[in-house]
DSSP file (Angstrom, degrees, kcal/mol; ACC not computed):
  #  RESIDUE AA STRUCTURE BP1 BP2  ACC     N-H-->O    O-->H-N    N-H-->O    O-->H-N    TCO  KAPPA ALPHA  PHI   PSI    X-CA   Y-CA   Z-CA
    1    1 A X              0   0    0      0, 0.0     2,-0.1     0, 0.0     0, 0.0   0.000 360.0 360.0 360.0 118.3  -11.8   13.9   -6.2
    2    2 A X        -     0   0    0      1,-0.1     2,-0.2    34,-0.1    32,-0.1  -0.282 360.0-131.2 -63.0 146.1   -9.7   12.7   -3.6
    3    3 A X        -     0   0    0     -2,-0.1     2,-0.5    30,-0.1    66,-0.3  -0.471  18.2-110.4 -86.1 163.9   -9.8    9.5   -2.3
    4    4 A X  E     -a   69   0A   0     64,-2.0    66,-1.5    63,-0.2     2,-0.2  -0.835  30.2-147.1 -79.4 116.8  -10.0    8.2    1.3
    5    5 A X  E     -a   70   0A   0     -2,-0.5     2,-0.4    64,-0.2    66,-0.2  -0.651  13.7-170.6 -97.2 154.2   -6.9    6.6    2.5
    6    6 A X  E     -a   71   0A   0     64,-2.2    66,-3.1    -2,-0.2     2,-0.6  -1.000   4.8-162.5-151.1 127.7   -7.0    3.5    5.2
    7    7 A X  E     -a   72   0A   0     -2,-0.4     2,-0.3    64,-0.2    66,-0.1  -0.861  13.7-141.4-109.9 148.1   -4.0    2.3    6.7
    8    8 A X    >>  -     0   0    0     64,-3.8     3,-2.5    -2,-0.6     4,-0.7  -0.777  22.6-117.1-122.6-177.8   -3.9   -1.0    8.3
    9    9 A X  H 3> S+     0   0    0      1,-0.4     4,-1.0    -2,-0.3    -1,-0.2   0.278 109.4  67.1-101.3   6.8   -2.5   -2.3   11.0
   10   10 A X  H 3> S+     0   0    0      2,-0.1     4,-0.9     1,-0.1    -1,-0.4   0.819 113.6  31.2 -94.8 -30.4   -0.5   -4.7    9.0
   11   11 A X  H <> S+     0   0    0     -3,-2.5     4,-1.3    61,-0.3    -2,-0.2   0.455 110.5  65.1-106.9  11.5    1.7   -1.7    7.5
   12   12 A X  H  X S+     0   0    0     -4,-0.7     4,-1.9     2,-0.2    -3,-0.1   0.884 104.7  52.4 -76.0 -47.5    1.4    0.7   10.7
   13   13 A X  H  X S+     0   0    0     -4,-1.0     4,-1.2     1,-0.2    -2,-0.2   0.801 108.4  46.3 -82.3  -7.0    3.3   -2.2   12.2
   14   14 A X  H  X S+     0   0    0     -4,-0.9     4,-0.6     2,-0.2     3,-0.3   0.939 105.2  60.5 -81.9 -37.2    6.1   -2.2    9.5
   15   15 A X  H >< S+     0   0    0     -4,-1.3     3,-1.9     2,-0.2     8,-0.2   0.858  95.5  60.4  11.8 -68.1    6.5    1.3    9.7
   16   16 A X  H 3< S+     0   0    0     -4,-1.9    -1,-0.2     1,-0.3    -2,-0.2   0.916 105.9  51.8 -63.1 -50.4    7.4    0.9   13.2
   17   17 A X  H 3< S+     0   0    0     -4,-1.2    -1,-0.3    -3,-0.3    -2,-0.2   0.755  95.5  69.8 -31.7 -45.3   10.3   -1.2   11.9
   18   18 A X  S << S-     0   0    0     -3,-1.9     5,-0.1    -4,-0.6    -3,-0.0  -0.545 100.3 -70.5-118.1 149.2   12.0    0.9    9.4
   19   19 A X     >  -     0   0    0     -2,-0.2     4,-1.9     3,-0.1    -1,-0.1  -0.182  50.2-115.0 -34.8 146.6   14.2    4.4   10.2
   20   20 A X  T >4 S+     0   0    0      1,-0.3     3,-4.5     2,-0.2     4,-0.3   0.904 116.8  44.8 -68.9-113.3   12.0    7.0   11.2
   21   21 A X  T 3> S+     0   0    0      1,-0.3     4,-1.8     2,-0.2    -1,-0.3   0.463 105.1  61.2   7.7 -44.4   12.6    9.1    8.2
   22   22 A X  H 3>>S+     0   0    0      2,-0.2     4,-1.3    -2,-0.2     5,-0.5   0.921 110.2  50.7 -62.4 -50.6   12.3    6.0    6.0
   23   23 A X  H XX5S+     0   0    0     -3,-4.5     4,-2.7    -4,-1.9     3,-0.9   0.944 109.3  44.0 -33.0 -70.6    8.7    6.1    7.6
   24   24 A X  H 3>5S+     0   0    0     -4,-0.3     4,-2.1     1,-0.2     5,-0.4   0.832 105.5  59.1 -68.0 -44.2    7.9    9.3    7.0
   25   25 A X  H 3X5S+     0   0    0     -4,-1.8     4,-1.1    -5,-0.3    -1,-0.2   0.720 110.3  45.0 -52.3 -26.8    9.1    9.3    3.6
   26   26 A X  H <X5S+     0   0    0     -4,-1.3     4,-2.0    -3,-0.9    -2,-0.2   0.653 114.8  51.9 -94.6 -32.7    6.4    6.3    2.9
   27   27 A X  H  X<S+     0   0    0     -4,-2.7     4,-3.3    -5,-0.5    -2,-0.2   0.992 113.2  43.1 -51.4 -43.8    3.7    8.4    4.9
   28   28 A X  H  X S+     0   0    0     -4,-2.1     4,-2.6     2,-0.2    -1,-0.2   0.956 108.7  55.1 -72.7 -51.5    4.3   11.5    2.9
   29   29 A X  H >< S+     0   0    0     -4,-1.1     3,-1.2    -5,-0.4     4,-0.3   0.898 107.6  54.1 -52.9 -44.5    4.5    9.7   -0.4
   30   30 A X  H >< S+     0   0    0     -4,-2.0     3,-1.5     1,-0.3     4,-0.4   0.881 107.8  49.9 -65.1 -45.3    0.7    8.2    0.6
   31   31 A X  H >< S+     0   0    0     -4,-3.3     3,-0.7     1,-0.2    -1,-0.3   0.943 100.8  62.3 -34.2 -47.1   -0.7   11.5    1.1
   32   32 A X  T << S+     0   0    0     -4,-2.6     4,-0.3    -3,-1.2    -2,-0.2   0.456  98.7  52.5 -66.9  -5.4    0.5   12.6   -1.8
   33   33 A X  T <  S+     0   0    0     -3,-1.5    -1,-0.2    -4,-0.3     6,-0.2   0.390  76.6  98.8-113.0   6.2   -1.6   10.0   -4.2
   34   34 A X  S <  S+     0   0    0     -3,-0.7     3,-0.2    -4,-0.4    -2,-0.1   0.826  88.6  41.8 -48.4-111.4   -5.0   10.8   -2.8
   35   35 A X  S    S+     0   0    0      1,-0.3     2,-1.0    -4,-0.2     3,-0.2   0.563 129.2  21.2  -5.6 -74.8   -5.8   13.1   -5.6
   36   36 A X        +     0   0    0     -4,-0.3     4,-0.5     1,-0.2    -1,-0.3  -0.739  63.5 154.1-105.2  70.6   -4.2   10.8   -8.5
   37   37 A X  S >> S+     0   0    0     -2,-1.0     3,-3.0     2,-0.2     4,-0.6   0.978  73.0  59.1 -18.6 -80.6   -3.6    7.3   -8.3
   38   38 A X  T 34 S+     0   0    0      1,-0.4    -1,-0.2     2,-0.2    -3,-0.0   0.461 100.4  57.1 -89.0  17.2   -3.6    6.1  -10.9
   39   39 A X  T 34 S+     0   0    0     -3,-0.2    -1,-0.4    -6,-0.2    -2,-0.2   0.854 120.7  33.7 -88.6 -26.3   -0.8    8.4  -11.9
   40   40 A X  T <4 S+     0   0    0     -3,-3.0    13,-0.5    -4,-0.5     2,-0.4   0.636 104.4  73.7-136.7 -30.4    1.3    6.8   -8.9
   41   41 A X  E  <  -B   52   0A   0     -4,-0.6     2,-0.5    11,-0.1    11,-0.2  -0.891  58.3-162.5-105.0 124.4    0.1    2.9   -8.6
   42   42 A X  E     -B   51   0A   0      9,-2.0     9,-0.8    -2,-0.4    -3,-0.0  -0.845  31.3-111.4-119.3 128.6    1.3    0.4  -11.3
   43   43 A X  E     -B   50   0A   0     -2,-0.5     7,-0.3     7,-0.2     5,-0.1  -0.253  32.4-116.9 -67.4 144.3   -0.8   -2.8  -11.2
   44   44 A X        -     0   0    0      5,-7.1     2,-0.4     1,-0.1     3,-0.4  -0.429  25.5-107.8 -80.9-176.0    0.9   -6.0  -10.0
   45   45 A X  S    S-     0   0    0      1,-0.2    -1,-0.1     3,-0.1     3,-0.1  -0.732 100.0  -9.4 -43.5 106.8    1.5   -9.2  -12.1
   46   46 A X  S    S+     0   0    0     -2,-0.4     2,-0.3     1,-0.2    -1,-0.2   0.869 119.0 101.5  56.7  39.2   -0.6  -12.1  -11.3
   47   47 A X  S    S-     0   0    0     -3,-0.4    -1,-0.2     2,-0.1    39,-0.0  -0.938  71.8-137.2-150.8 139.0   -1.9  -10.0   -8.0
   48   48 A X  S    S+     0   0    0     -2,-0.3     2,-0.3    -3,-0.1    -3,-0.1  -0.252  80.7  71.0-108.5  62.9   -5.1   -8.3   -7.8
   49   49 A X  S    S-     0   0    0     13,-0.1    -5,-7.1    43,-0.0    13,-0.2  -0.785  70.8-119.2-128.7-165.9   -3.3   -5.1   -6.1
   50   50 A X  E     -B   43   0A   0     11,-2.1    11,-0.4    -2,-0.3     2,-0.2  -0.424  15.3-124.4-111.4 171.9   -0.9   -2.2   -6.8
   51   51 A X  E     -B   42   0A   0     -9,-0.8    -9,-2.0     9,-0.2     2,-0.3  -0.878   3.8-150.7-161.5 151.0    2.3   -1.0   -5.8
   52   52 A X  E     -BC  41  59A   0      7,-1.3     7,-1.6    -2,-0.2     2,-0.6  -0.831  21.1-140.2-118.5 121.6    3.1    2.2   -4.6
   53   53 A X  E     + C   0  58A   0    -13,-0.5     5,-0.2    -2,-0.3    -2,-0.0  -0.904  32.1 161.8 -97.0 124.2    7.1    3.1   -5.6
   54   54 A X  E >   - C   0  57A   0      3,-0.7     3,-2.2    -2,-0.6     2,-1.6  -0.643  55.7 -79.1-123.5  72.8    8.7    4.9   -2.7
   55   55 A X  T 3  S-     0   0    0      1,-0.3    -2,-0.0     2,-0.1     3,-0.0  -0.547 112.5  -6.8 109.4-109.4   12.4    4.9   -2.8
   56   56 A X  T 3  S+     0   0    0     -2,-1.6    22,-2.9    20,-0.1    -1,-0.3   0.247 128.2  71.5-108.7 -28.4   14.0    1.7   -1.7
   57   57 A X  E <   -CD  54  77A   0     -3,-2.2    -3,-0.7    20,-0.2     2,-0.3  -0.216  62.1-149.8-103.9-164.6   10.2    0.3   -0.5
   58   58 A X  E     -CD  53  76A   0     18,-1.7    18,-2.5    -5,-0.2     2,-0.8  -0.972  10.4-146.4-154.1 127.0    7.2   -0.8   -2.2
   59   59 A X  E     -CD  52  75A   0     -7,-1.6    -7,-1.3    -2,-0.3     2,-0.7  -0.918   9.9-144.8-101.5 138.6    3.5   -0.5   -0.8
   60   60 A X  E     + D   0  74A   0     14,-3.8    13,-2.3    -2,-0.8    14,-0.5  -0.825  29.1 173.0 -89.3 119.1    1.3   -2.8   -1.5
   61   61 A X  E     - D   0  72A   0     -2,-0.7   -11,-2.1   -11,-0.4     2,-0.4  -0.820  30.5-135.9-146.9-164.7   -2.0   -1.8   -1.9
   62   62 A X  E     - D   0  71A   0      9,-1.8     9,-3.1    -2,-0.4     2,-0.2  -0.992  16.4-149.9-143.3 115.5   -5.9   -2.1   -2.8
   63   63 A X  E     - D   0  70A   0     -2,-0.4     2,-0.4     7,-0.2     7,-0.2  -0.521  13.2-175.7 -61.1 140.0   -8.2    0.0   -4.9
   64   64 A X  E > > + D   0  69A   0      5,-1.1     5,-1.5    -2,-0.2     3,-0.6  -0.828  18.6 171.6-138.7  82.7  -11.8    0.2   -4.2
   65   65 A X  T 3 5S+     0   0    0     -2,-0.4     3,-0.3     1,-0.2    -1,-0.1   0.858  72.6  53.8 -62.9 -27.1  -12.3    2.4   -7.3
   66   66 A X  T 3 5S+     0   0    0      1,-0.2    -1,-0.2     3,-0.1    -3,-0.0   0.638 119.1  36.9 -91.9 -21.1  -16.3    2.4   -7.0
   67   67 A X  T < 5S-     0   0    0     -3,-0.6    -1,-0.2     2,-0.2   -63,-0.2   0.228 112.0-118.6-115.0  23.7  -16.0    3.6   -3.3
   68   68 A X  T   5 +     0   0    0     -3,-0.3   -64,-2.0    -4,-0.2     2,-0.3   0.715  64.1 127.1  96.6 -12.2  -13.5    5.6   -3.7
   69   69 A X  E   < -aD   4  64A   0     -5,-1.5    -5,-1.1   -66,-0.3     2,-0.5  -0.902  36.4-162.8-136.0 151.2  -10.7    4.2   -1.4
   70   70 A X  E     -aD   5  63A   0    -66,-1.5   -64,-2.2    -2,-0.3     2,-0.5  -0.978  10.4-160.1-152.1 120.0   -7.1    3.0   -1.3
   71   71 A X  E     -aD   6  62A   0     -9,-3.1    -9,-1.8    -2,-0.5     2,-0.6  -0.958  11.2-148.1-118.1 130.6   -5.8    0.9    1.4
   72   72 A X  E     -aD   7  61A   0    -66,-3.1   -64,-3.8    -2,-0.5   -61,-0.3  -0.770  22.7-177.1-122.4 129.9   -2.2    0.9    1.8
   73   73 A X  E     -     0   0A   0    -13,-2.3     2,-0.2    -2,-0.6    -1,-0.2   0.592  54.1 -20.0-102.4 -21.2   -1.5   -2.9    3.2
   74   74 A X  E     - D   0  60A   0    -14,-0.5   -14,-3.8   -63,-0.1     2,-0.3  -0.790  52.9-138.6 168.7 134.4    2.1   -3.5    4.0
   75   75 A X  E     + D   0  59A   0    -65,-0.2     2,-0.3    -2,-0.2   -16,-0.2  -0.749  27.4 175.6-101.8 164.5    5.4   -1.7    3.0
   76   76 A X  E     - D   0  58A   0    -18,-2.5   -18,-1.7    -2,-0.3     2,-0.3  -0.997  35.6 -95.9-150.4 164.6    8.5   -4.0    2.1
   77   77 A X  E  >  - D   0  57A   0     -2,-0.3     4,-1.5   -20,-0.2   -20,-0.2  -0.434  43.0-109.0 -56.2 144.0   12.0   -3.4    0.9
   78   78 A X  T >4 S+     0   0    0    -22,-2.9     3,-2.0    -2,-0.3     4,-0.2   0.937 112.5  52.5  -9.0 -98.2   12.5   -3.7   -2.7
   79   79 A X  T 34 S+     0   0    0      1,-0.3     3,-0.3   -23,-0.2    -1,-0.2   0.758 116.4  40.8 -29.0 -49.9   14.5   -6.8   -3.0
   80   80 A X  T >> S+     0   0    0      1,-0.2     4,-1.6     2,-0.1     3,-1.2   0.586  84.8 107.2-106.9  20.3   12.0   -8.8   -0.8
   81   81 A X  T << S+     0   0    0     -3,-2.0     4,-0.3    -4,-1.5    -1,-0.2   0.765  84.4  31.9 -37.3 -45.0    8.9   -7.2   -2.4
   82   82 A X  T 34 S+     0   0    0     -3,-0.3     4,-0.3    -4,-0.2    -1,-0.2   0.476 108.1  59.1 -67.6  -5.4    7.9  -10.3   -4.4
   83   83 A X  T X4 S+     0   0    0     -3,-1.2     3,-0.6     2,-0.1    -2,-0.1   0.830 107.1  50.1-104.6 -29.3    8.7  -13.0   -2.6
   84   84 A X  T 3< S+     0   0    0     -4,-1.6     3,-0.3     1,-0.2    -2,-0.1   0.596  90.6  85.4 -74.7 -13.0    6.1  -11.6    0.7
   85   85 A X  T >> S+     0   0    0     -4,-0.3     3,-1.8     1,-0.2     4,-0.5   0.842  73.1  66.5 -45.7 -51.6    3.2  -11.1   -1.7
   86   86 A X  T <4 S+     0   0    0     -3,-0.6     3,-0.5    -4,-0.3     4,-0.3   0.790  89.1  68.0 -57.7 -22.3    1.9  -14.9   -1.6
   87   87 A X  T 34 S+     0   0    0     -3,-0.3    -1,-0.2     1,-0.2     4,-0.1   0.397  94.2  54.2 -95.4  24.4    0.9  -14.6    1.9
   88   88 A X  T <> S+     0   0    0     -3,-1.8     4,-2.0     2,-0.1    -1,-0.2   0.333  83.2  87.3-125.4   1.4   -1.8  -12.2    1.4
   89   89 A X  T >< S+     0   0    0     -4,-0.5     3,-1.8    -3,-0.5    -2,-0.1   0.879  82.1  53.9 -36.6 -71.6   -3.6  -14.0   -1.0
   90   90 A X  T 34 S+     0   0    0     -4,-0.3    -1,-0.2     1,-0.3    -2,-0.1   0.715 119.9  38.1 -65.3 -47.0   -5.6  -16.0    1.1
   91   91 A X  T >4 S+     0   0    0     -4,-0.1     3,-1.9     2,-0.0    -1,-0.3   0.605  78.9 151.9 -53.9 -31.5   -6.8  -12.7    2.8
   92   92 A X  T <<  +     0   0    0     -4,-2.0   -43,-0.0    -3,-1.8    -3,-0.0   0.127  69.5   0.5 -54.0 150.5   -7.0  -10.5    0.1
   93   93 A X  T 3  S+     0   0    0      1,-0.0    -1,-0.2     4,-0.0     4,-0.1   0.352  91.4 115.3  32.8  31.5   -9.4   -7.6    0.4
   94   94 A X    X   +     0   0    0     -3,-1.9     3,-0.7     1,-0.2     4,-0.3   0.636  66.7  70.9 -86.9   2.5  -10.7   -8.5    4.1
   95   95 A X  G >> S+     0   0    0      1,-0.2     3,-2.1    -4,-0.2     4,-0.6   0.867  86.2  63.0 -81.0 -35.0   -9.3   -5.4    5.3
   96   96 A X  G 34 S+     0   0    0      1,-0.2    -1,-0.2     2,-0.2    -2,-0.1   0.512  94.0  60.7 -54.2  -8.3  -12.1   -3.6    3.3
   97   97 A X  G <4 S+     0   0    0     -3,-0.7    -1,-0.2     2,-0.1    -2,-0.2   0.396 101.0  64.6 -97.1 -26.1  -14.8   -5.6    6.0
   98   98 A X  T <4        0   0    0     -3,-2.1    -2,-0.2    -4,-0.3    -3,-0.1   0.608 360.0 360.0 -92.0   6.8  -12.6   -3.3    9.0
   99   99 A X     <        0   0    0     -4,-0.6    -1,-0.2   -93,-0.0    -3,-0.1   0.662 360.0 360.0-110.6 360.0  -13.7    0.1    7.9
């Protein structure tokens, strides 16, 4: 069963940042995991999300296995992938209150 995917406005506007192509490469890969997750998202460390490996980046994201939905939260390079994780704590899963 495919899942519903929800981007938010926090990783529409990193997108906008990064080479087009780099873009599009993170777009495509998130289509592509609708079907399977949990074949494609490795749970973080001390983090109640995932991450999505694309490349060079990292998504961050949030399962809502019981409805069914996967919200892809922010991309980052590699390299500063942990260290930009603490500033969603406080937040975490209020993007699931905008859909």
């Amino acid at each position: 069963m495919a899942h519903e995917l929800v981007l938010t406005e926090t990783l529409v506007s990193s997108l906008e940042q990064y080479e087009r192509e780099d873009a599009e490469r993170i777009i495509s890969k998130l289509e592509n995991i609708v079907e399977f997750p949990d074949h494609f998202l490795d749970r973080l460390k001390n983090h109640p999300g995932y991450k999505l490996r694309v490349g060079a980046f990292r998504v961050l994201m949030d399962w809502d296995k019981e409805a069914n939905v996967l919200y892809a939260i922010d991309a980052f390079e590699r390299k500063k992938e942990y260290r930009e994780l603490g500033r969603y704590r406080e937040v975490w899963g209020s993007w699931r209150d905008e859909t």
